[in-house]
Structures are given as C-alpha cells and as structure tokens.
N, C-alpha and C positions, 0 to 999 in steps of 0.2 A: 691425130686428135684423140685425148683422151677418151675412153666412154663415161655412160654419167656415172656409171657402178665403181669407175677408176676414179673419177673425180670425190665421189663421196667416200671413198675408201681413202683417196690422200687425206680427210679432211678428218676425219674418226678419232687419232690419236691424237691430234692437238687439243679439238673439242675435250673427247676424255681426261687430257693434262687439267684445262681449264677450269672444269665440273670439282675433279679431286684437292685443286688449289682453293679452291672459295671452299670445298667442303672442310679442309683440314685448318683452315685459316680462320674461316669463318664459318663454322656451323653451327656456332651454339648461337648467334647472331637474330635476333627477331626479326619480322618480316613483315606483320600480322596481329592485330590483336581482335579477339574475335567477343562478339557480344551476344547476351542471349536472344536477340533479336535475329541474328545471324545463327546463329545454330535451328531456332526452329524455320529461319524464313528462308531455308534453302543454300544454306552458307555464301549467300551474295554478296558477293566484293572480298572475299578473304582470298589473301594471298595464299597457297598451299600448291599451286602445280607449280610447272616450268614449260611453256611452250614456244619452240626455238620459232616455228614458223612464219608465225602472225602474232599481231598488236591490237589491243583497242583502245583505242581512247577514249574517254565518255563526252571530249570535246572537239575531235578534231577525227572519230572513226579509225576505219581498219586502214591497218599497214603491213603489207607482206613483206616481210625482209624488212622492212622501214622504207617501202614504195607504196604511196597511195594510190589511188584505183587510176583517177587520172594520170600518174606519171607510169604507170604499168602497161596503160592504154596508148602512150608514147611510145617506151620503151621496149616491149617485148614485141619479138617476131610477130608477123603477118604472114595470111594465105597470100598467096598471087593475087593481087585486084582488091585482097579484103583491105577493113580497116579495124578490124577489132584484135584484139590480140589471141595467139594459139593458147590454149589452154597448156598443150606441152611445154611450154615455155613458162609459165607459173609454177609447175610442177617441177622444174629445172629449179625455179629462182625458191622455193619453198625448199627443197633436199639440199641443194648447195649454196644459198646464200649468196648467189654471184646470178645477173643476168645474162642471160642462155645467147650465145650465136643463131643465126639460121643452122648452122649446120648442124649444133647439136640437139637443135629442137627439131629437125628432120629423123637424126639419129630413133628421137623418142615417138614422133610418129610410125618410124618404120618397126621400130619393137612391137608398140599395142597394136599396130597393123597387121603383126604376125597371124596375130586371133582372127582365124575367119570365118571361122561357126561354132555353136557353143554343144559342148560335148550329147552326147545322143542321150545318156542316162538323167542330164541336167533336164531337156526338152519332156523326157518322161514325166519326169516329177511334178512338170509343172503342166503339163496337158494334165495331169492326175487328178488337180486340182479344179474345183467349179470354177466357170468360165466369169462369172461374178463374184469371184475371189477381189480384195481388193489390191491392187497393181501395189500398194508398197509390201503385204504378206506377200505374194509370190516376188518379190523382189529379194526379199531376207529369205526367204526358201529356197531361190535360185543359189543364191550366194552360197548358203550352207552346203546345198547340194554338189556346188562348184570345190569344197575343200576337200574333196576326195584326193584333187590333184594337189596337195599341199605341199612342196618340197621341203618347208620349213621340219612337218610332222615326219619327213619321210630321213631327214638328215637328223631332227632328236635322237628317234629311236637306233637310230646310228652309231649315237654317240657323236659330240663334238663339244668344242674348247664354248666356255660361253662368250667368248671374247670375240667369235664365230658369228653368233645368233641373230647379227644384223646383216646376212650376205643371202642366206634361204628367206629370209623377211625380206628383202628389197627383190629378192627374183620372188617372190608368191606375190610381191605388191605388181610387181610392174607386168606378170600375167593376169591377174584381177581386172587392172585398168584395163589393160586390153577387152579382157572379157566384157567389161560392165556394162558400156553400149551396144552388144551382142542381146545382152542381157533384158537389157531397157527395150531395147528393140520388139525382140520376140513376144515381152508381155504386153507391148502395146498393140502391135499385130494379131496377136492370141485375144484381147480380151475385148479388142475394140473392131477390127478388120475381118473378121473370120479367118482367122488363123491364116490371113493370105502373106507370108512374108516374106519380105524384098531381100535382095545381093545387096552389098553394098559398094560403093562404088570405089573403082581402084585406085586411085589415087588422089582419095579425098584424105584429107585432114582426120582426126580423130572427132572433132565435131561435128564438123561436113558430113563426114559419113554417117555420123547418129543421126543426122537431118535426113541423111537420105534413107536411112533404113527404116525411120518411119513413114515415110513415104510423102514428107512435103521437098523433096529437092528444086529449093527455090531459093537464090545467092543470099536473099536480103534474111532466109529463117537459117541458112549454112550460118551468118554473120552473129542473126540474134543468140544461136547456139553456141560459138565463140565468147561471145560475150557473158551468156549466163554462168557457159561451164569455169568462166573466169572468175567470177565477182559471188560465185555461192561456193568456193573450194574450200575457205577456210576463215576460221573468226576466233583464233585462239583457242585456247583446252578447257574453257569454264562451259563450251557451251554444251547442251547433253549427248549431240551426237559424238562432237569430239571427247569429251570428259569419258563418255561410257565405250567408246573404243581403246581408249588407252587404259581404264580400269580394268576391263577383261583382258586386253594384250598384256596386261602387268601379272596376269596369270599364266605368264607364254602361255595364253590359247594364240593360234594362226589368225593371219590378218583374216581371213575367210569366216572364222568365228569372231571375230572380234570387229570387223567391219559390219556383219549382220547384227551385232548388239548392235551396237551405236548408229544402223539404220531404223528398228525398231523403236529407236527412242526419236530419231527423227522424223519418226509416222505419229505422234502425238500432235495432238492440236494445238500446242502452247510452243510449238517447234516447230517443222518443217511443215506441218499441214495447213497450217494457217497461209501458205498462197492460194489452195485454192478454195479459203473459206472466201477470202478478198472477192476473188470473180464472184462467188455466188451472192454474196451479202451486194452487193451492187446489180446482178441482175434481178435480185427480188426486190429490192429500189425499184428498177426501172417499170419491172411488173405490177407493183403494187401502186405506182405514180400514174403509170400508162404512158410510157414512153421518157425522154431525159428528161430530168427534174433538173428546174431551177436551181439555182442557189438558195433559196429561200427554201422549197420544198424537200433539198439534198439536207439543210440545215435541221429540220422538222423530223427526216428520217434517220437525222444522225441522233438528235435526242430522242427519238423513241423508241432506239434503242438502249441506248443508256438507260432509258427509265423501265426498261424490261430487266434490268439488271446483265444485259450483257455486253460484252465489248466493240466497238468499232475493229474490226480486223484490219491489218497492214498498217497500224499507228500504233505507237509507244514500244521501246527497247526496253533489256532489263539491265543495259549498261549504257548506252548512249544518250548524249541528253541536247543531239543536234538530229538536223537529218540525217539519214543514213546516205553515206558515201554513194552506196551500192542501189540507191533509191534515184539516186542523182544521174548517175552512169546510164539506167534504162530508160531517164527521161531526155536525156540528150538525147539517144537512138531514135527514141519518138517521136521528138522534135522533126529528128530527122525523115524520118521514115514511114510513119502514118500520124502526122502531125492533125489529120481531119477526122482520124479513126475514132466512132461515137465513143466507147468504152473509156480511150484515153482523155478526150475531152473529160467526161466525169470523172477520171481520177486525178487530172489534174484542177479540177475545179474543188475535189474533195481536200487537194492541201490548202484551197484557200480558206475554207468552210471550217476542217475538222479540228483542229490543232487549236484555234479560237475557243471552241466550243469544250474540247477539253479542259484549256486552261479556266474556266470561267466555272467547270464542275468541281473544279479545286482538287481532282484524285490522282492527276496522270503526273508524275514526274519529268514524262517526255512525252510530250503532246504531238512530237514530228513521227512523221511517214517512216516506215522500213523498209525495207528491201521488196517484203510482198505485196504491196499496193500497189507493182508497176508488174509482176511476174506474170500476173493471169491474163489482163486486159493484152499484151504483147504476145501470149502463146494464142489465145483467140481470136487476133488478128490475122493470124498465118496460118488457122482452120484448125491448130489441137485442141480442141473444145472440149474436152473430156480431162474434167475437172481433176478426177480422183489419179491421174496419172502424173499430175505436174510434181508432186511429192519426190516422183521416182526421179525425173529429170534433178533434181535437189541433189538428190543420194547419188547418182551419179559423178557429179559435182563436188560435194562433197570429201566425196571418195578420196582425191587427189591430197587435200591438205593433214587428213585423219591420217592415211598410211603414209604420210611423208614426215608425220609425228612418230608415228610406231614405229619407222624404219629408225628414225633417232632413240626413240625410247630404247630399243635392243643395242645401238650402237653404245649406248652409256651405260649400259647397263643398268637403268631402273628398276626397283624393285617391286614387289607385287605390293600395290596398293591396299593400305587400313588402317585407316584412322580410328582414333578413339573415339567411343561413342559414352553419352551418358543419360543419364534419367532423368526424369523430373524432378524426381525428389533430390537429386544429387542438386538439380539448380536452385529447390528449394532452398538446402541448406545454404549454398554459398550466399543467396541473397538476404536470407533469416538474420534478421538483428542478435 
C-alpha cells in the first residue's frame, strides 16, 4: 500500500499539467468583477484564490472534495464501536481527493501518534507565560515556539529544486498535526487543571486521545471530538484563518509560521471566537431571566440585544444563506446524545425564535444558525466549561484543512501573494462624471 506522501506525490505532476493548461490557455480569462463596495467591504464574494480542498455554496454549504458533511459521516472510516468519522480520514480525502481505506487512515494515525510529548523548550515557553494568558495566545506561541524543528527551514538553507518545496511542507505539516493535540492539551492542563497533565492513551485515535489528554475520557466526548475535529477542518480559502495562512505560506514562511498567523486571525471575534461568545451570551440569558426562558422571554432577550446594538452570536454567515451544514451535524448528535440537556433545549428553541426575529429587523442576510450555536452548549455538557479554550479546540481542527492547502500551494508552485491596492481618490476619480 502506497503511503499518503506516495499518493500525493503521484498526483503533483498531473495537478501541475492542469494548473499550466488553464493558465496558458486561458489566463487572460475574467473570473471576477469586483465593485467599490467589495473593495471597501472586505473583498466579499470576489473570485481571486484557488482552493483545491473545500466548497461553499451560499445554498446548499460546505463540500469537501465535493462530499457533504452527511455523505462524509457515511463514508469515511470509524473507530471500533464509533459512529462519527476519524478526522484522519478527512485529511486523507482533503490532500488526495480520493476517500481514505481503514488502512490508510490507520497509516495516518500512527504517524501523528509518533508525537508523544511536546519538546522540553516548547513547555518552557509557555510555563513562561501568566497562567491567565489567553489559551488561543499561548496556542500561536506554542506553535511558533514548535518551528524550531522546521525541516522545510532546515532543507531551504540547504538548497533545493523548488519543484522540491512541497515534500519538507508535507513532513513539517504532518509533524505539526501530530503535535497540535499535545499542544492543545498541555494549555488546557496548564491553564485550567494546575498544570496536572495526563499520558495519552495508547491506542486511541487522534481525537480519542485529545479527549483523553484533557482528561474527560468518556466514548460519547472521544465521539463528540471526532466529530468536531471533522466538520471545523475546513471551509475554503476566503475564510481569514485559511486566507491568512496561505498569504504568509506564499512568503515560503514554514507551515509553523504560517499556521500561527492564520490561528491569530482565528482568535478574533468575527471568526473563530465567537463559539464561545454563543455559550456565554445564553448563560447571561438564563442568569438575567432566572432560570430557562420561554420562547417569549428567549424572544425579548434576543431583541434587547439587537437594540444594544449588538449581535446575536452563532447566527448569520458571511457566505451562506441556509443553515449551516456543520449546524445540522451537531444537532443530530444531540438529538442523539443529550436530547434533555437544558443548554440544548434553549439552543434549539433559539432556531425557532432567532431567525424570525432577524428576518423581521430587515438587516441579516442570513438569519440561520452556524456552526457555533451548537459548539458551546455540547462541550458544556461533557464538563469543558471553560469558555476561552473552545477557540483552541477550533485551531486544532482547523489545522488539517489550512496545511492540506499549503501542502498544495507549494506543490504548484504558487506565488507569494499581492494584490493591487488603491486609494480613495483613485475611486474618486473613476466614479467622477
């Protein structure tokens, strides 16, 4: 059986043909027309990347390879006993475009399983650090700290072919991944546990074992962990974690630098932190009600916020204009699995409530739920209550679809990212009679 470094090494020079024929054929070819509304409002919806891995559709959601969540949730290997898909196995069907064997998604557990402690000078750096540091900073500090071991950096200064630069990128990604549950681990241990931190277990799963390393080892959170590190890995290259990992890789900086940008941009509030503004903006609900609020009262909480002028957390996309897939997926589990659990009850009473109450202010585009109005209340039911860590579980997840982009960006040779920028007055004039 091939490995997957063989597999994606056969596939490089075709891909490469493919790239060179639409470029020589067709590059002078428009794509795109971009308006001044789009240049200042964030260049939203302009075609300008290329991302092999993932899809969105603004009416039908994400597709990996051109597999939706549910047919992925069919499709891709399982633990013994589970029913959620291995995360290994998305990261398979994400680099090669083909869904993975059991055997070769074993293959890919037993590589990132190599990783079984995280370097002594990594644990310094971040003991170093105040203990109320927030878990996604020592996250991006881990990581930086982590590119000591770079092989990508250690084979440049080497000298090599750049035809090369995607072979030290796929072995620095696929020691990373191993790391990054190490990693995630240790900062929740360290920040939240008193630094008391667990072994992991031997022959668990890549997510299994992040389950176990924070120390809920219980089938039904090994499962939830499967499941999230599935359905948060990737969402195309517009988005700012992806986009700003592949803008700094386009600098061949190391996935090690270029995955800590595009975590930093994941720790903003408009991105990856907003799961767990969800949990809190619902338990100040419940505190401020005195227990579950009706529909009536959840309704009154949802417009008094709006009339503070801030947003309901975990509703509205800046691309989709359905529920989110990935929304859908965590509430079957729930269905399943703490269908009585208070929290869930009010978030799913919130898609009956919120979405109405948008459409009716006349400002949301997309009035449906996203991914993070099901993430919080499901890590709180399994005792991670500790709000400011859910971010990192994100970036963990993430992780997988960002460097399974970079490993492609270096296999094609992309080059370093930069657009043309212009001024005001340059838009003046164009517009000026």
């Amino acid at each position: 059986m091939p490995s997957l470094k063989e597999k994606f090494a056969a596939k490089v020079p075709d891909m490469r043909d493919r790239v060179k024929r639409i470029l020589k054929e067709h590059g002078e070819t428009k794509i795109s027309d971009v308006t001044i509304s789009q240049a200042y409002g964030g260049m939203r919806g302009v075609k300008c990347m290329v991302t092999e891995t993932s899809a969105l559709d603004p009416n039908s959601g994400i597709r990996f390879r051109g597999y939706t969540i549910p047919e992925l949730q069919e499709k891709l290997p399982r633990a013994a006993g589970g029913e959620e898909p291995l995360p290994e196995g998305l990261f398979h069907l994400l680099l090669t475009g083909e869904l993975p064997t059991a055997d070769e998604v074993a293959e890919i557990t037993a590589a990132w399983r190599q990783e079984k402690e995280l370097p002594g000078h990594v644990k310094a750096c971040l003991d170093a650090l105040p203990q109320d540091t927030h878990p996604m900073s020592q996250f991006s500090v881990g990581i930086v700290a982590l590119q000591r071991d770079s092989i990508f950096v250690k084979r440049y200064r080497e000298g090599m072919s750049k035809m090369d630069y995607w072979e030290p990128t796929f072995d620095d990604a696929m020691v990373l991944l191993g790391r990054l549950p190490l990693l995630a681990a240790y900062i929740y241990r360290r920040s939240y546990k008193n630094g008391e931190h667990l072994a992991g277990t031997a022959d668990a799963d890549w997510a299994g074992n992040l389950a176990g390393m924070l120390g809920i080892d219980r089938p039904q959170f090994q499962e939830l962990m499967r499941l999230y590190m599935t359905i948060h890995a990737d969402h195309e290259g517009g988005n700012v974690s992806a986009h700003t990992t592949h803008l700094v890789g386009s600098a061949l900086s190391d996935v090690y630098l270029s995955l800590a940008a595009g975590m930093n941009g994941l720790a903003g509030p408009l991105h990856g932190l907003a799961n767990q503004e969800v949990i809190r903006w619902i338990l100040n609900m419940k505190q401020e009600i005195g227990g579950t609020p009706s529909k009536d009262q959840a309704a009154d909480y949802v417009w008094k916020t709006l009339k503070e002028g801030r947003v309901v957390p975990g509703f509205g996309h800046g691309v989709l204009r359905v529920t989110d897939p990935r929304y859908m997926a965590q509430q079957k589990f729930a269905d399943k699995h703490l269908p009585d659990d208070e929290n869930y009850k009010i978030v799913r009473m919130l898609y009956e409530v919120v979405p109405n109450i948008l459409l009716e202010q006349g400002k949301a585009k997309n009035p449906w739920p996203n991914v993070d109005a099901h993430s919080g209340c499901l890590l709180v039911h399994y005792g991670l209550v500790e709000y400011d860590f859910y971010t990192v579980l994100f970036g963990v997840s993430r992780a997988m679809g960002v460097l399974a982009s970079l490993v492609w960006d270096r296999a094609l040779g992309l080059p370093l990212e930069r657009p043309k920028s212009v001024t005001t007055e340059w838009m003046e004039q164009q517009v000026s009679g």
